[in-house]
MARBADO-894760 format. One line per field, with one value per residue (C-alpha): residue number from 0; y, z, x; residue in one letter. Coordinates in nm, 3 decimals. Each point is the difference from the previous one (the first is absolute). Layout:
MARBADO-894760
k: [NUM / ...] $
north: [Y / ...] $
up: [Z / ...] $
east: [X / ...] $
r: [a / ...] $
end
This chain:
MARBADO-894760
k: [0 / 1 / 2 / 3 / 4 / 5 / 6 / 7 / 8 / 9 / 10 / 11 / 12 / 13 / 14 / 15 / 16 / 17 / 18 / 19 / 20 / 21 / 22 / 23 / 24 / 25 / 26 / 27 / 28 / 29 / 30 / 31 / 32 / 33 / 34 / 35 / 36 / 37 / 38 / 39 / 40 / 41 / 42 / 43 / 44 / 45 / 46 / 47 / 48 / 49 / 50 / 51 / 52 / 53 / 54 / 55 / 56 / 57 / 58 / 59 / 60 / 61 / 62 / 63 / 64 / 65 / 66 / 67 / 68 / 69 / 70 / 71 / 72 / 73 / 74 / 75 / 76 / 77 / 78 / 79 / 80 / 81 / 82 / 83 / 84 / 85 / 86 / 87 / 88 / 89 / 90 / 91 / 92 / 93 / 94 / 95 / 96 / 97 / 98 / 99 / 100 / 101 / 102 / 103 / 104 / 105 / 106 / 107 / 108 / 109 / 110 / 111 / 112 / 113 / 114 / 115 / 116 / 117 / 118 / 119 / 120 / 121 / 122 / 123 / 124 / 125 / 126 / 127 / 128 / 129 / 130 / 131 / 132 / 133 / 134 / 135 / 136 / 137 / 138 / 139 / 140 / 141 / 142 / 143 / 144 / 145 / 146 / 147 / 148 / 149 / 150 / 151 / 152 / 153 / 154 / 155 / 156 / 157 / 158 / 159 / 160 / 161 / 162 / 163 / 164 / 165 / 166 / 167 / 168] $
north: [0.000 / 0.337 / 0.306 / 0.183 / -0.333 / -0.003 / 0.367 / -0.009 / -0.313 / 0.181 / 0.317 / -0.205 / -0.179 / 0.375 / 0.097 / -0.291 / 0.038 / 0.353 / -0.133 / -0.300 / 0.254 / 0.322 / -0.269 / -0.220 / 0.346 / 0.122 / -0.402 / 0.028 / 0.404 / -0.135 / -0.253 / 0.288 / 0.072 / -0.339 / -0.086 / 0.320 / 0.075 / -0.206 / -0.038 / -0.206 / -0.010 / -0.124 / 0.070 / -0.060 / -0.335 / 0.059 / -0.179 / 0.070 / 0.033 / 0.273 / 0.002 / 0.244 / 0.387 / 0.112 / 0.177 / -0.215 / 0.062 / -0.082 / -0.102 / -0.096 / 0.008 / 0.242 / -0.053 / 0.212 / 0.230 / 0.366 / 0.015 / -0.190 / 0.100 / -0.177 / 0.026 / 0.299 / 0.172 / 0.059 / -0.184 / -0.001 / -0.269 / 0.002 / -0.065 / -0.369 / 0.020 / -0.068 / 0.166 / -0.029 / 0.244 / -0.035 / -0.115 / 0.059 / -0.320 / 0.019 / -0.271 / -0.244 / -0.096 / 0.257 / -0.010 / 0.238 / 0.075 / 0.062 / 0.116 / 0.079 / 0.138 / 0.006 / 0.279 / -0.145 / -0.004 / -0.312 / -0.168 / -0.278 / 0.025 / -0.246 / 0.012 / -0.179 / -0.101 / 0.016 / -0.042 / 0.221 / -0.199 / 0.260 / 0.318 / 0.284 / 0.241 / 0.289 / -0.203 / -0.090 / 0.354 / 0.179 / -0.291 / 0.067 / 0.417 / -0.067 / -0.181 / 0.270 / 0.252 / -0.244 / -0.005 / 0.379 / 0.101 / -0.230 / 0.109 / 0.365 / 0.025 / -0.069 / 0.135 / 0.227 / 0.200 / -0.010 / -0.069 / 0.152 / 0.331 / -0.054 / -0.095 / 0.307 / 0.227 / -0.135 / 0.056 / 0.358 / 0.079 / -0.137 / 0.198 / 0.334 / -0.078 / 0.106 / -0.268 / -0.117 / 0.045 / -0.209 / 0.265 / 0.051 / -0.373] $
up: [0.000 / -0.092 / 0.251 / -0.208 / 0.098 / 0.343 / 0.093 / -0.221 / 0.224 / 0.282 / -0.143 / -0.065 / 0.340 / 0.178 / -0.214 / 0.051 / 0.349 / 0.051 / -0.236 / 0.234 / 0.328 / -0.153 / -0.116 / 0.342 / 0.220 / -0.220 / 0.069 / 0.366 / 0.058 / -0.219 / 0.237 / 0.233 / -0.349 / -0.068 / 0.312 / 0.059 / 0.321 / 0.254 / 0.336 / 0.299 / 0.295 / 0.324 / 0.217 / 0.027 / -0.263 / -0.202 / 0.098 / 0.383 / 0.224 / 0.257 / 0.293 / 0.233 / -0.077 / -0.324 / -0.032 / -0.263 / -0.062 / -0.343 / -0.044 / -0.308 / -0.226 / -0.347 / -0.262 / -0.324 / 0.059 / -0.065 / 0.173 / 0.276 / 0.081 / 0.249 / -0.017 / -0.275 / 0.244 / -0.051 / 0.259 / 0.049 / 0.054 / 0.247 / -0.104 / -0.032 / -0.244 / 0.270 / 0.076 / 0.317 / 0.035 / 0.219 / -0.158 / 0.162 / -0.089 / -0.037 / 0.160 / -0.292 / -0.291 / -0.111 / -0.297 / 0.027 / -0.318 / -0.007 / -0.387 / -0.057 / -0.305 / -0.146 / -0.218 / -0.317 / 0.104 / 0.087 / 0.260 / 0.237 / 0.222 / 0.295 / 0.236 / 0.322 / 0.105 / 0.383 / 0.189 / 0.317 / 0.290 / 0.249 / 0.119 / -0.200 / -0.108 / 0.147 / 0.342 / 0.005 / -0.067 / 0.245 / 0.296 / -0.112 / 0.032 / 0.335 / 0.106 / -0.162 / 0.191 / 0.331 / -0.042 / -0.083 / 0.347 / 0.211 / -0.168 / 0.050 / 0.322 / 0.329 / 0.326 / -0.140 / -0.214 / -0.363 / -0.086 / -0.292 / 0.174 / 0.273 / -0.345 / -0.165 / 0.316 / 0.018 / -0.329 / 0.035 / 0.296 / -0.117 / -0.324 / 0.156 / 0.289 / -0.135 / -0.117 / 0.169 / -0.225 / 0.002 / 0.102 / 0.366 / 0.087] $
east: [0.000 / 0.121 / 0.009 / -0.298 / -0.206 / 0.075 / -0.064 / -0.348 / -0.126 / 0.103 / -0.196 / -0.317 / 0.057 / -0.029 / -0.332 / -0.162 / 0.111 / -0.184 / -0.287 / -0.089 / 0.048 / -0.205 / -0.253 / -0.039 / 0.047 / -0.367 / -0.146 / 0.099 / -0.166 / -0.308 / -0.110 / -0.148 / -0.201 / -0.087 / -0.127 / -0.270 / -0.099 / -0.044 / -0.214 / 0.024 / -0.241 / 0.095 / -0.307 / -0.330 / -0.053 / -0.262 / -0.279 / 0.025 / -0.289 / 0.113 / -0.238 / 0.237 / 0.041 / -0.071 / 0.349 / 0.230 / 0.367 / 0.035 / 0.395 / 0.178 / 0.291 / 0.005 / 0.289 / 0.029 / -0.237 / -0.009 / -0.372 / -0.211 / -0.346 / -0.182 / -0.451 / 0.101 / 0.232 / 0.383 / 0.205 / 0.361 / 0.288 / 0.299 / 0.328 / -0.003 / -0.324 / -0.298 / -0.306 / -0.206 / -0.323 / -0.284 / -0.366 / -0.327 / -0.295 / -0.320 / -0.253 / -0.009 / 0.161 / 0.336 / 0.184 / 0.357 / 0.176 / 0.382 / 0.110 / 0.321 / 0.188 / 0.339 / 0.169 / -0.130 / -0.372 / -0.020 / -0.239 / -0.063 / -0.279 / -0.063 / -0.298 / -0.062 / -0.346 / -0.096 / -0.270 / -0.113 / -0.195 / 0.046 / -0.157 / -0.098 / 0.305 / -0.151 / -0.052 / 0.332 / 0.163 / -0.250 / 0.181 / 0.347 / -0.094 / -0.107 / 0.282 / 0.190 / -0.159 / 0.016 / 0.382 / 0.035 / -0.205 / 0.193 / 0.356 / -0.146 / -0.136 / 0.168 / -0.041 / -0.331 / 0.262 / 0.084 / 0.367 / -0.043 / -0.121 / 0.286 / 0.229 / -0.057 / 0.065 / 0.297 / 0.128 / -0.169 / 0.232 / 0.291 / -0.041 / -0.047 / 0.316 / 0.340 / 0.162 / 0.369 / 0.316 / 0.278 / 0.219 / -0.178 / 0.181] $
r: [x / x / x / x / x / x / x / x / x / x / x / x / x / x / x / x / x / x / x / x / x / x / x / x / x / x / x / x / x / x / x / x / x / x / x / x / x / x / x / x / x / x / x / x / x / x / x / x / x / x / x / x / x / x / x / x / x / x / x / x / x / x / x / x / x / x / x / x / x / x / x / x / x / x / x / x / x / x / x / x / x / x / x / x / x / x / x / x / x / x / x / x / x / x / x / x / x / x / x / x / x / x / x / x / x / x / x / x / x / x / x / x / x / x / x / x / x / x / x / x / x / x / x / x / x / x / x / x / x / x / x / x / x / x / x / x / x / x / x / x / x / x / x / x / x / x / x / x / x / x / x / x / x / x / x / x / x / x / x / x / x / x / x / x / x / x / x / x / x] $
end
């Protein structure tokens, strides 16, 4: 073999080379676009009777999305991809609808069917205010007087006394 042989396999060896890498390199950033978005939903299973408070967590996993709505309303996704937001049921049969979207336009839309044996959401949100309420007064009050009254004071004379410099030590 002559020297001109040699260097041009060596020449075609180095393009086909960068052909195979540019080409794989576009394969292996594809797959995101091949695949489309993609949901996961970790909690409730569809098809649960829930017979306890009619507040669900709804928890799951979104890859390659650009957009996640949960019921028609935008929700967001930590770091790691998941989304957990709060659901209130209805008595009865409930359908929730999580659509997501990816830069292209692309959909996937999973729903989860519950059912709600348990007391009326309204019933259940006027208890929890209560108890809201219950845990407010007792936090509040003590003695007869209001720590926030006796809070606010405080700050009020502390704000209105000159304050102490480091230079007076």
């Amino acid at each position: 073999m002559s020297k001109y042989n040699t260097a041009k396999i060596i020449k075609n060896a180095i393009y086909l080379f960068f052909v195979v890498a540019i080409v794989g390199y576009a394969l292996y950033n594809s797959r995101i676009f091949i695949a489309g978005p993609q949901i996961e939903i970790f909690a409730p299973q569809s098809g649960v009777t829930i017979e306890e408070s009619p507040l669900v967590l709804i928890e799951g996993e979104a890859r390659n999305i650009a957009f996640i709505e949960l019921n028609n309303r935008k929700i967001n996704t930590n770091e790691e991809n998941r989304f957990s937001e709060p659901v209130l049921l209805y008595p009865g049969y409930n359908i929730i609808t999580i659509l997501a979207r990816d830069k292209f336009d692309r959909r996937i839309e999973k729903q989860i069917e519950l059912v709600y044996e348990g007391k009326n959401p309204e019933e259940f949100l006027d208890e929890l205010l209560d108890e809201n309420d219950q845990i407010e007064n007792e936090g509040v009050e003590e003695g007869g007087e209001n720590i926030l009254e006796n809070a606010t004071t405080s700050l009020e004379t502390s704000a209105s006394s000159p304050s102490t410099s480091l230079d007076e030590f």
